[in-house]
N, C-alpha and C positions, 0 to 999 in steps of 0.2 A: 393490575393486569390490563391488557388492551381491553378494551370493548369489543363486543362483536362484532359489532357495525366494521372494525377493521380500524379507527382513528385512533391515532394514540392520545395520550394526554398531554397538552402541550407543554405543558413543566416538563415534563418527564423527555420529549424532543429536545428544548432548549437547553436542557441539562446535559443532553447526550452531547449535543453539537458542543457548548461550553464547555467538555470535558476532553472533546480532540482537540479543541483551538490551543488549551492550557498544555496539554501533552505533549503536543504538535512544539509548541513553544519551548517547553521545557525541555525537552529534546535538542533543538537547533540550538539554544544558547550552548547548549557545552559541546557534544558531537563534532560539530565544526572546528572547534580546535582542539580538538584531542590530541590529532597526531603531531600538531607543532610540538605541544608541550610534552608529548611523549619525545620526541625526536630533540629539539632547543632544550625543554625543560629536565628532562632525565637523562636527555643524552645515548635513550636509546638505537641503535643502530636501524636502517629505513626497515631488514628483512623483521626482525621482530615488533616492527610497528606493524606491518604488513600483519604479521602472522596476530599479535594481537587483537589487529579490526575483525581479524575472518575467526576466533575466536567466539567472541561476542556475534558476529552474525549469526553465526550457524548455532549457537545458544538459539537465538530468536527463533531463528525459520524450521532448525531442525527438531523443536518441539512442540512447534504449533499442532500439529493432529493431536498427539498426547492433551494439551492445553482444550484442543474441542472438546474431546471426549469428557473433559474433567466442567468444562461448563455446561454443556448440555444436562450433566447429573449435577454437578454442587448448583447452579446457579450463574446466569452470569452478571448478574451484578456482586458476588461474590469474588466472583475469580476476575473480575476488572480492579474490582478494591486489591485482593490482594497483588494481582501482576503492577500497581503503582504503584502501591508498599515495598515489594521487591525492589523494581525499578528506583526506586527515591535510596535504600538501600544502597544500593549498588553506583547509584550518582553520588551519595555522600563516603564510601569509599574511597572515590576515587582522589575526594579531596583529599587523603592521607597517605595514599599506594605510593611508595618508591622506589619497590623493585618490581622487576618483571611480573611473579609468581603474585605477587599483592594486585595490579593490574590487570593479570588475568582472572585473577577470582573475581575483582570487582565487574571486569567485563562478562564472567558467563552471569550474574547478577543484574545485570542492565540487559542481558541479552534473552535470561529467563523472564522478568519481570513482563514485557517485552510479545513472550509467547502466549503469554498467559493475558492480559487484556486482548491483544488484538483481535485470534477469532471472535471473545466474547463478546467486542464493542461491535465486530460487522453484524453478526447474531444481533446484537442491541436495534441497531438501524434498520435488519430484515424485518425484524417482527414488529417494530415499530410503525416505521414505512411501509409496511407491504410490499419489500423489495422492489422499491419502482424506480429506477433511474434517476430521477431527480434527488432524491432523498440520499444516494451515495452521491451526487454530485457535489451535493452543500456540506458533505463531510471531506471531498477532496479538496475543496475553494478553503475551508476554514484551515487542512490541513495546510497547505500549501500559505495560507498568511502567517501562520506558524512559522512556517519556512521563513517569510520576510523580518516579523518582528523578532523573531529567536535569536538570528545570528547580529543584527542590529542591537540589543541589548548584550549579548555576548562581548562583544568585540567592545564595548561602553564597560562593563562588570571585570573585564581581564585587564584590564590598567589597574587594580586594585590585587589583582591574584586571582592563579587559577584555582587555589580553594574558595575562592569565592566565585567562580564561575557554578562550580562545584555543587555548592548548599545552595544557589539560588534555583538549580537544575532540580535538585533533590527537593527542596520545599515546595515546588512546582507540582510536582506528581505527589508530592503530599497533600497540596491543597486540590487534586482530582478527585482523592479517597471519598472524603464527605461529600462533595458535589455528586459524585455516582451513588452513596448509600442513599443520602436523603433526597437528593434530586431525581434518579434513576425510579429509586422502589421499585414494586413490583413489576408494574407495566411490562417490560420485557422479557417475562417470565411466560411460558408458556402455557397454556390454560385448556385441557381439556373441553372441546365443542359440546354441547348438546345432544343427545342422540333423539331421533323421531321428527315426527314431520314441524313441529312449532321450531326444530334446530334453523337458527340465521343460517342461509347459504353462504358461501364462499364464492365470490368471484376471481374465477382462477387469469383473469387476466389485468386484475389490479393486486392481488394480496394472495401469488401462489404458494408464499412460503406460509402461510396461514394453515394450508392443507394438511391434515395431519389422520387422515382417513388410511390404516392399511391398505395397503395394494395386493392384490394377488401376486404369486408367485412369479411367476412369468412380467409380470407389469416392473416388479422388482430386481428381477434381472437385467430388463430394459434398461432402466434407471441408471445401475452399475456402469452397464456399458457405457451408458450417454454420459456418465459423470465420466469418465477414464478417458474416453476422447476428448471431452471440455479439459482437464488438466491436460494431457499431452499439449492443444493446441495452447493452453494459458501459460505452458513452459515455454513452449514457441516464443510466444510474441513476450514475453519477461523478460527471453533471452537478448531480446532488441531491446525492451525499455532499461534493461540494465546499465547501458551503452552510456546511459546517461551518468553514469557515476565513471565510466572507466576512459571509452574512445572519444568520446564527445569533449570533457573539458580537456583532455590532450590535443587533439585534433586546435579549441582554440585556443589553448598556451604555443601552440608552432605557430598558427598564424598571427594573435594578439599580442604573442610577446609576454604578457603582462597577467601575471596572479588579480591585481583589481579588474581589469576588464574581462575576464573570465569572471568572477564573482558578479558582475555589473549584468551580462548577459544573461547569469543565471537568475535573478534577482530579477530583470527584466520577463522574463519567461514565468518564474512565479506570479509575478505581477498579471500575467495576459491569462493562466490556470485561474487566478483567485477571481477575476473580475469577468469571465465570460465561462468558464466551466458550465453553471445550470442552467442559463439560457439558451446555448448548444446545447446541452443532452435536452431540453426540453422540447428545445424545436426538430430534434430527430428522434427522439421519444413518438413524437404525435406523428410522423412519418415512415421511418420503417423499423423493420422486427430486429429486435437485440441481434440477431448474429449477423445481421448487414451490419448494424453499429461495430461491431465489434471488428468485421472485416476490415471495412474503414477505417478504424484507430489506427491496427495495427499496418495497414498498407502504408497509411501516411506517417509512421514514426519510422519505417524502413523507409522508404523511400525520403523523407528527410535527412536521415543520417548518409544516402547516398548523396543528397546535394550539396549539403554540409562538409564531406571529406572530399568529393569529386570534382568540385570545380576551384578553381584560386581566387585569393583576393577577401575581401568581407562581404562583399557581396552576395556571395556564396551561404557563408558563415549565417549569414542574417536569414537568407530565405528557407535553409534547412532548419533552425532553433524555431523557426515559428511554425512549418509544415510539422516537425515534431511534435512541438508542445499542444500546435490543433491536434496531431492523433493523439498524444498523451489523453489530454483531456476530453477525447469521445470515447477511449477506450477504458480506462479505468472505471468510472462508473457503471460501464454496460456490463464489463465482466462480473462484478461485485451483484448487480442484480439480476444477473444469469445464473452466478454458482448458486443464490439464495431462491430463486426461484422454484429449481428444483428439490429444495429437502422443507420434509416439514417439521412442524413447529420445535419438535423435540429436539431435533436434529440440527437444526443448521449451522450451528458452531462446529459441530465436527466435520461438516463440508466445506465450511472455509478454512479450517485446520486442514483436511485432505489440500485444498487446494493453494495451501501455504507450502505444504511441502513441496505439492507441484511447481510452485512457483521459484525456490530456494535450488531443485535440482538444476531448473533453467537457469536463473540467473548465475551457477557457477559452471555449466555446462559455454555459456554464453561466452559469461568474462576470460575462459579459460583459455576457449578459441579463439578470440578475437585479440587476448593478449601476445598467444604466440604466433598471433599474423601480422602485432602489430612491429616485431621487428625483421617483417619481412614485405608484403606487400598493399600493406598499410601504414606503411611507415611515412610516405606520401601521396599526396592529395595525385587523384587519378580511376580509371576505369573502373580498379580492385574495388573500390566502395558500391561500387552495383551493386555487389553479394547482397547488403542490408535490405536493397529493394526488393530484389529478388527473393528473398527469405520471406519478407514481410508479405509479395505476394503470394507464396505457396503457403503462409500460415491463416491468410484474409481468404483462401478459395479453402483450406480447410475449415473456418467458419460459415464459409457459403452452402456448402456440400451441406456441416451437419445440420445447417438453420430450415435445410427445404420442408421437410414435413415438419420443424416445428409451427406451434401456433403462434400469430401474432401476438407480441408484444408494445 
């Protein structure tokens, strides 16, 4: 269990970080060519690969609350073992699936597996960390290296077959399991405080999720509220980071031409998240309070994807992927230590589960729109891509508004 004092146990850190890096990994080796090999290898048609991926997502995101609720009561280093075990499941599936209906099982499997660690492992970092900015930074930089070495061993492993992309996916998050049971232990288990005057204080502006004091009535209501604006606006700005999966590498397959140079830029852009993520949120950490951070992410990932579609040439291309990827990576951590900030200890799995669903309604809310605009006035580079900045500023003054009476961060 954490210490009082609020530190965790550094095994029990290193093991947390070592168990995204692994995941993170396991993950991008197979993911990434899925849909070749569904499409080349089975010969499935593009709609049911389509329908497929959104399968399996909405497995993920659309059971993350359920998935809180079950770690805050079982455990979550429980439900992180078991959501890898599923996961590893449902990766080694798919080395065997040949029809569709095989495919789709295997995907709600990869997509359950999926619901069920994530709230539990951000829980894992709140209470470890004391929800501080920093602390979800080094979990988006190691996810994001994931990113680099995942599909770089993939793309090496699939010259040999995609059942071996397959088991090497699946043995991955098998070898998570023991890292979480025996690395993890208790520490990230919640611990009832002390009652009476010898109880350690809690410093609510290093370790709010620590707090685990009932509130009054009225104080609990507040709370509801404040949470239900935070998802709205975290649906908001999803609905722009989503961009990154749909409008963005389209926008540069028209002007690149070229599948490797899209992968190249993407790859580049991980590369700039993994090697300056914690050093940015550190140095706006010790400068201003999480919901300026968080306006700031999200202004600059809109307004990136404005410069990125809006002007011609690569020039363009270049100055939007890096104004993005700086808001990517100011805003990701801030929100992570903003949703955790406010729940306590018992609870904070099922406010990242609340705010996974918030996040899953945005991002299809987002790709929905912006798909059916893309064959109309987004279809080229021009004024139409204002909206993104525009969006990103109404959803950054909606984090300014609700940041003014909160407390420093």
């Amino acid at each position: 269990m954490t210490p009082p004092d609020g530190t965790a146990p550094r095994g029990a850190m290193l093991a947390l970080y070592g168990n995204t890096f692994v995941m993170a990994t396991g993950f991008y080796v197979l993911v990434p060519l899925l849909a070749v090999h569904l499409a080349d290898g089975l010969g499935f048609g593009l709609a049911l690969v389509g329908l497929l991926a959104g399968i399996r997502a909405g497995a993920q995101q659309g059971l993350q609350l359920p998935a809180g609720l079950l770690a805050d009561r079982w455990g979550v280093r429980r439900t992180i073992v078991a959501g890898v075990l599923v996961r590893a499941a449902g990766f080694g599936a798919l080395a065997v699936a040949t029809t569709p209906l095989a495919v789709g099982a295997a995907g709600i499997a990869v997509g359950l597996g999926g619901a069920l660690f994530h709230p539990a492992s951000y829980a894992a970092y709140a209470r470890l960390g004391g929800a501080r900015p920093d602390v979800f930074a080094r979990r988006e930089a190691l996810s994001n290296a994931g990113f680099v070495v995942g599909p770089l061993l993939g793309g090496l492993l699939v010259t040999t077959g995609f059942d071996v992309v397959c088991w090497v996916a699946a043995g991955l998050f098998l070898a998570a399991a023991p890292l979480t049971w025996w690395g993890l232990g208790r520490a990230a288990e919640p611990v009832a405080e002390p009652a009476g005057p010898h109880a350690p204080a809690v410093r609510t502006d290093e370790a709010p999720a620590a707090a685990a004091t009932p509130a009054p009535g009225g104080m609990r209501r507040e709370a509801r509220r404040a949470l239900v604006v935070l998802c709205l606006l975290n649906a908001g700005a999803w609905a722009i980071f989503t961009q990154l999966q749909l409008v963005v590498p389209l926008r540069l397959d028209a002007v690149l031409g070229s599948a490797v140079g899209v992968g190249a830029v993407y790859a580049a852009a991980a590369v700039l998240v993994l090697t300056t993520t914690v050093p940015v949120t550190r140095w706006l950490q010790a400068r201003l309070r999480m919901p300026a951070v968080l306006a700031l992410g999200v202004a600059a990932m809109g307004g990136g994807i404005a410069v990125l579609g809006g002007g011609p040439g690569v020039a363009s291309l270049v100055a939007g992927m890096v104004v993005f990827t700086l808001g990517q990576m100011v805003f990701q951590p801030a929100m992570s230590a903003v949703v955790a900030a406010g729940a306590p200890a018992a609870s904070v799995a099922t406010r990242f589960g609340v705010n996974g669903l918030a996040l899953a309604v945005g991002g299809v809310v987002g790709s929905s729109v912006v798909g059916a605009l893309l064959a109309g006035p987004l279809a080229h580079g021009g004024w139409a891509w204002a909206g993104f900045a525009l969006v990103g500023a109404a959803v950054a003054a909606g984090y300014a508004r609700a940041g003014r009476t909160s407390p420093r961060r």
